[in-house]
C-alpha atoms as one frame of an Amber mdcrd trajectory, in Angstrom:
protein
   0.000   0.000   0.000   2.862   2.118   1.185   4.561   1.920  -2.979   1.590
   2.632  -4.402   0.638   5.602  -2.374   4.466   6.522  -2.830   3.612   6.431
  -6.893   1.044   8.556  -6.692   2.929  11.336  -4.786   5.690  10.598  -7.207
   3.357  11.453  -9.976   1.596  14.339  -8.607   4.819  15.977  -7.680   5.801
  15.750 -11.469   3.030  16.931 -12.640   3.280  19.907 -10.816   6.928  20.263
 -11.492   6.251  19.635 -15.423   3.168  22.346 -15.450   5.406  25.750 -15.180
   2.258  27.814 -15.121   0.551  26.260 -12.523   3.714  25.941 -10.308   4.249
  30.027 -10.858   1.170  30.644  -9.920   1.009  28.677  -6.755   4.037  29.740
  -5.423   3.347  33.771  -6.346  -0.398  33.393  -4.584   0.693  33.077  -1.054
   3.354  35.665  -1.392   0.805  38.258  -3.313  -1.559  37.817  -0.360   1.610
  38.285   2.433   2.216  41.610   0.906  -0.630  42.617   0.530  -2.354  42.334
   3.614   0.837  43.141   5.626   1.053  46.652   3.901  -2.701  46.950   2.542
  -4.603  45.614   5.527  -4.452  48.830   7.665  -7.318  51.217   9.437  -4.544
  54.185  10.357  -5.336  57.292   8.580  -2.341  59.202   7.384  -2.271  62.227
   5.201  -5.867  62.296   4.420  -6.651  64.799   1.288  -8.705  67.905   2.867
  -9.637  71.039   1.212  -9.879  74.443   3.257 -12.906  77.254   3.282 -10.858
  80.193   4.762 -13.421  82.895   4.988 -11.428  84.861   7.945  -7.899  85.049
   6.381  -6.615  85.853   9.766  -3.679  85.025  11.281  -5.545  82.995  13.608
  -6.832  80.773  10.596  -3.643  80.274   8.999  -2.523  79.035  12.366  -5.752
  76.708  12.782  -4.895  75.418   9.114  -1.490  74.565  10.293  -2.314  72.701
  13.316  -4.376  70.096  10.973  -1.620  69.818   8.376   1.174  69.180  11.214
  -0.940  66.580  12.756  -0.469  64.403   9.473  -3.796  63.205   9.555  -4.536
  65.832   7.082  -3.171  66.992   4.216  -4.237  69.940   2.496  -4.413  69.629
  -1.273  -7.122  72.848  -1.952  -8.410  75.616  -1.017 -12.374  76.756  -2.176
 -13.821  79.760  -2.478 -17.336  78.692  -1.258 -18.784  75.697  -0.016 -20.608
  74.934  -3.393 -16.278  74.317  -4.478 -15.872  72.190  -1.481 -19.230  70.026
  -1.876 -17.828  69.546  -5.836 -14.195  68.326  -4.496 -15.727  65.741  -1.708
 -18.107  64.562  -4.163 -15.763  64.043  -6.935 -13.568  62.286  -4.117 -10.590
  64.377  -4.598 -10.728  65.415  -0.978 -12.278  63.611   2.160 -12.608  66.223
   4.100 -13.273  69.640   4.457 -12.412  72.403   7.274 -14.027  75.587   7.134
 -13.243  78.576   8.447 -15.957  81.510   8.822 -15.600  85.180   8.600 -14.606
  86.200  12.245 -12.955  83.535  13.724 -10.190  85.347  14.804 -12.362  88.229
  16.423 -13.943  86.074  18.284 -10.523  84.532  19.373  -9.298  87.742  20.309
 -12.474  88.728  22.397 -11.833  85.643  24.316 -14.887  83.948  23.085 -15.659
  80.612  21.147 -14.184  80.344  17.941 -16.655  77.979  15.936 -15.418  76.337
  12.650 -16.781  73.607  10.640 -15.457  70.091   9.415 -17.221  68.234   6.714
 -16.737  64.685   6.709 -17.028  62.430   3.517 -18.906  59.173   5.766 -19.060
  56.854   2.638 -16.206  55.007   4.384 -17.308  54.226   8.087 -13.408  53.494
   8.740 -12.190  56.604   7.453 -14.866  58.940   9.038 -14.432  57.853  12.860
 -10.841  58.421  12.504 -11.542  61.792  10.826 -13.956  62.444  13.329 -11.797
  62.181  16.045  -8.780  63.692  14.782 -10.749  66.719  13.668 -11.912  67.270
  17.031  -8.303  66.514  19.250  -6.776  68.843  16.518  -8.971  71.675  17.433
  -8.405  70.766  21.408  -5.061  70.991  21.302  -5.203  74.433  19.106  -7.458
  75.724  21.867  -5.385  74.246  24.619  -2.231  76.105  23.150  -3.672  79.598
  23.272  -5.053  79.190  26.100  -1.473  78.425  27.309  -0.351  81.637  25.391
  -2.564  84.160  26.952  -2.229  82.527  30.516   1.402  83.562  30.432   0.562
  86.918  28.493  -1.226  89.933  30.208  -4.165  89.521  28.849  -6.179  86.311
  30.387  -9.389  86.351  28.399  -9.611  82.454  27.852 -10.004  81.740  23.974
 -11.875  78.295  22.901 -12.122  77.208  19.807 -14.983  74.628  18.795 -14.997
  72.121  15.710 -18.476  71.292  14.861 -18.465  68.072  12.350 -20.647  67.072
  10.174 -20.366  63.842   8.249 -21.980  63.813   4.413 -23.476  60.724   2.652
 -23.501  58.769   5.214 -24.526  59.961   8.843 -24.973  56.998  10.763 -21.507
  55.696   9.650 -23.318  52.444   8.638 -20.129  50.413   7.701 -23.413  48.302
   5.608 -23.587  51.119   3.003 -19.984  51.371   2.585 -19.575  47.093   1.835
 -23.107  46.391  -0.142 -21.965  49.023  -2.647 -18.693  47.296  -3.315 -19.974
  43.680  -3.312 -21.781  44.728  -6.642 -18.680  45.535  -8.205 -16.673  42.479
  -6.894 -19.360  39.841  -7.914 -19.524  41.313 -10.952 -15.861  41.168 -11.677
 -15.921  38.092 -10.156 -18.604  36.090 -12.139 -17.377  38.178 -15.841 -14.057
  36.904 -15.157 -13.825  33.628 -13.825 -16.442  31.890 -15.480 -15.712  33.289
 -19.146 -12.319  32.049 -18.552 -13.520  28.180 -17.389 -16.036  28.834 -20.334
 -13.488  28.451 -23.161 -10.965  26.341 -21.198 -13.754  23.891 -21.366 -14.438
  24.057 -25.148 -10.531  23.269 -25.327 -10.201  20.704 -22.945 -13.002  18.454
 -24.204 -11.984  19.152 -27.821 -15.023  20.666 -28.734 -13.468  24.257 -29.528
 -11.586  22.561 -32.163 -14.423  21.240 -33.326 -16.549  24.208 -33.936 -13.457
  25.973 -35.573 -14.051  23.733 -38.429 -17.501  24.921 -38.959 -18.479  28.366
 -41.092 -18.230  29.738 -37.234 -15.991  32.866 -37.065 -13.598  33.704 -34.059
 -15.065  36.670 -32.902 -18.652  35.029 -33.165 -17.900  32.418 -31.292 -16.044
  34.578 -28.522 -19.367  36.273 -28.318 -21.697  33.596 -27.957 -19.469  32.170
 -25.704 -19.334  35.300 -23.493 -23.006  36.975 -23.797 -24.967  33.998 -21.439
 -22.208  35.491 -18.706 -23.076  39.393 -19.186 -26.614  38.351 -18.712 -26.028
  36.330 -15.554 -23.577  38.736 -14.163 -26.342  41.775 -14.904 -28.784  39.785
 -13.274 -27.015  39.015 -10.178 -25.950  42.673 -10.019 -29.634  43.964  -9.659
 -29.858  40.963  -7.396 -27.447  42.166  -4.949 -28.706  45.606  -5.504 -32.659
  44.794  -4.946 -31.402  42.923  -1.775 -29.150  45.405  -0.545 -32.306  48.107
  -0.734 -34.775  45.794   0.424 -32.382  43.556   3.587 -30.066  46.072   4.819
 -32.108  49.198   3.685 -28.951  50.898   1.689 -30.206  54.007   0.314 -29.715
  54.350  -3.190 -29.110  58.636  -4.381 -28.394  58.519  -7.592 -29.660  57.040
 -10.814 -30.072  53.441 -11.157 -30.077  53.361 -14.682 -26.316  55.603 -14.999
 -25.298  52.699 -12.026 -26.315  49.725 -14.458 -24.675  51.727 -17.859 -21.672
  52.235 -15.955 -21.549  48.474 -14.247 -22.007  47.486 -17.890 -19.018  49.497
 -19.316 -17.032  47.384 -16.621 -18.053  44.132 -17.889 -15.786  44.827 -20.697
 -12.852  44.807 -18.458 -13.505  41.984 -16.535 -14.996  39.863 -19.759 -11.529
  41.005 -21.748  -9.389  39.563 -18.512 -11.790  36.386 -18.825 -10.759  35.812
 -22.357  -7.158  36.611 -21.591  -6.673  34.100 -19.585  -8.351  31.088 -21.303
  -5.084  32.087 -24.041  -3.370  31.343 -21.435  -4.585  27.976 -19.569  -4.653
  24.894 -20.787  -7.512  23.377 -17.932  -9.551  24.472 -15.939  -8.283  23.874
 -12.985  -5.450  26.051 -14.069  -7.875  28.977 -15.401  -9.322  29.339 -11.895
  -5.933  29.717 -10.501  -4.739  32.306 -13.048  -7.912  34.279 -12.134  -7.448
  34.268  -8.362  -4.182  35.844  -9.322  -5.641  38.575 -10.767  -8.833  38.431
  -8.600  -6.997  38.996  -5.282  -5.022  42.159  -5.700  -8.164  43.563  -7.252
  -9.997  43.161  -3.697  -6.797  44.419  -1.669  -6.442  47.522  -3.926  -9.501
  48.265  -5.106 -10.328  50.101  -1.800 -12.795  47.039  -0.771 -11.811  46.318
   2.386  -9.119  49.257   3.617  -9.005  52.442   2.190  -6.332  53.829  -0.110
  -5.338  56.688   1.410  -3.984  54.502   4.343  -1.834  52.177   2.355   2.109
  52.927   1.536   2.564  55.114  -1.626   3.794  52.441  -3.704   0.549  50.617
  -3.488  -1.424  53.467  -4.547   0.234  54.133  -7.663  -0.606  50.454  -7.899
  -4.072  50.722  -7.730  -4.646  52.759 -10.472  -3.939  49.833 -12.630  -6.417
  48.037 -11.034 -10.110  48.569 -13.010 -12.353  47.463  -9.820 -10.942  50.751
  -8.155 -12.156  53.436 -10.803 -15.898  50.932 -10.468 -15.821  51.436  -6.706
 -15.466  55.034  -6.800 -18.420  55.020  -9.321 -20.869  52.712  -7.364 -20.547
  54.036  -3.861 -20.485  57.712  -5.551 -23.889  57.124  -7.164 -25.273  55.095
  -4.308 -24.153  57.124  -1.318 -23.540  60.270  -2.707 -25.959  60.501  -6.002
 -23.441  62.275  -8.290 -23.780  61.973 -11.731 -21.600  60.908 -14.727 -19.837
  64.666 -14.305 -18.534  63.829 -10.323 -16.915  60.301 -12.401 -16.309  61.889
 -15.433 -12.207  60.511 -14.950 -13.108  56.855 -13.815 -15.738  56.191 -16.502
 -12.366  57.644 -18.957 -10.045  54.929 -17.092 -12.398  52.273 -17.518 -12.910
  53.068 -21.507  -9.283  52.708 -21.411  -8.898  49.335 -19.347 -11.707  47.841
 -21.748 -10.412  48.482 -25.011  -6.739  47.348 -23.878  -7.455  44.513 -22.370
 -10.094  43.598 -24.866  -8.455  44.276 -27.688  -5.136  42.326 -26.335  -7.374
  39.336 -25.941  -8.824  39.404 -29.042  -4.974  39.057 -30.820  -4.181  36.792
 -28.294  -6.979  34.398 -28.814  -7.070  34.623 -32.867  -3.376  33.868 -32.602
  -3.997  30.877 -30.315  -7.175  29.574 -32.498  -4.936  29.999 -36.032
């Protein structure tokens, strides 16, 4: 019993030593996910992008702007001229925050009363609005701590306070729910496009029926296309699935159009049905398909902005993530959802995704003529 279990092993180990691909891919896996989560897989909140409404232009202000940058929670990447500019730059995500400043502060400072400012707060990420939420608040503490120090050792002892009232946009209740349901509909759909056009075709192969149909009238592209267009319709319908659900179970609240959501979603399947096709040029089983996609799959989830947000992860792994096309559809799906932009607010995603499509579609395409020929 003992030689013929020894045999097998024997043969199993060459296999895998004789299938390059497969051996590649097993070995990069665990390493992919080690580096990932080790420098992905992280809450803290560093240098988040925040855009200041200085209405005082005091030096009190500029001082209060200071205290957030040093505190390197913030960073401050604008300035607006009214809050209409500052609604425009959270919505369009290219801040997260938002401190303003109203006409008097510094009076007030100097009388020794309250100086009230605001601090929007984009909540479409429940992770990333507590932390903003806090530090906004302990920044403007230890502001109002330090000139209270100032004019306790001065002559004048009028005590000034300063008071940071927040307010978090999109999504009050910080209902972490709203953040996740939003991104599952981009995942599955990436998911389902990819994966199972990819075991689609490695099937035809590996029975021998692609070869088959090749030597009918049946063109390339025609047959790419029948093969692909049951899996658009399946991965549409379980998108509205997980959409109805997500309305209907966990109550998400849905802003923005439904019908720009599914256009968009659709624009995406491109993408992920290109990748599909990719890869069945470049398995030979199936078995081997499905690990080539989980390749692909996982750094997709890591830096997409799924699970942790990008802001928090090293800077080497954001300029990764713009390569990755699940990003630009998360930005586009929570924005509608939670914040009901239109195409305008995602005017620069929908762009990168037109890109990503016809690359990686059109790369397919040569690569699976080639392989068919």
């Amino acid at each position: 019993m003992l030689e013929r279990i020894r045999a097998v092993v024997r043969k199993e180990f060459l296999h895998i030593v004789r299938d390059p691909r497969t051996l590649v891919v097993i070995v990069l896996i665990p390493i992919i996910q080690l580096v990932l989560m080790g420098y992905a897989a992280t809450t803290d909140i560093e240098h988040l992008r925040t855009v200041v409404l200085d209405r005082d232009r005091s030096a009190d202000s500029r001082a209060l702007i200071d205290s957030y940058r040093a505190s390197g929670y913030f960073e401050i990447t604008a300035y607006a001229e009214n809050e209409d500019e500052v609604g425009q730059l959270i919505d369009r995500g290219d801040a997260r925050a938002g401190l303003m400043i109203p006409t008097g502060y510094g009076r007030e400072l100097a009388a020794g009363r309250v100086g009230q400012v605001g601090f929007v707060i984009d909540g479409s990420d429940p992770a990333v609005a507590n932390t903003i939420l806090g530090a906004s608040q302990s920044v403007g503490q230890a502001m109002a701590l330090k000139l209270v120090e100032q004019q306790l050792g001065g002559k004048d002892l009028q005590v000034a306070l300063i008071e940071v009232r927040p307010r978090v946009w999109y999504n009050p209740e910080l209902k972490s729910v709203n953040y996740m349901i939003p991104a599952l509909m981009g995942m599955i759909l990436q998911f389902l496009a990819t994966m199972l056009t990819a075991l689609a075709v490695v099937r035809e192969r590996e029975l021998g029926t692609l070869e088959q149909l090749m030597v009918t009238p049946i063109q390339p592209i025609e047959l790419v296309i029948g093969k692909v267009l049951p899996y658009v319709v399946v991965a549409f319908l379980t998108l509205i699935e997980v959409l109805t659900f997500g309305v209907l179970w966990f109550d998400v609240p849905i802003h923005g159009s439904v019908l720009l959501l599914l256009v968009l979603s659709g624009l995406f399947l491109f993408t992920s049905l290109g990748l599909g096709l990719l890869i069945s040029t470049v398995a030979h089983t199936q078995q081997e398909a499905m690990l080539i996609s989980w390749l692909f799959l996982l750094p997709s989830i890591f830096l997409s902005g799924f699970f942790f947000p990008i802001d928090a992860m090293p800077t080497f792994l954001q300029v990764a993530s713009l390569f990755v096309p699940l990003r630009y559809l998360l930005t586009i799906i929570r924005g509608i959802v939670l914040k009901g932009v239109g195409l305008e607010a995602v005017a620069m995603d929908v762009i990168a995704l037109i890109v990503f499509g016809v690359a990686v579609i059109g790369l397919a395409a040569w690569r699976f003529n080639k392989r068919v020929e």
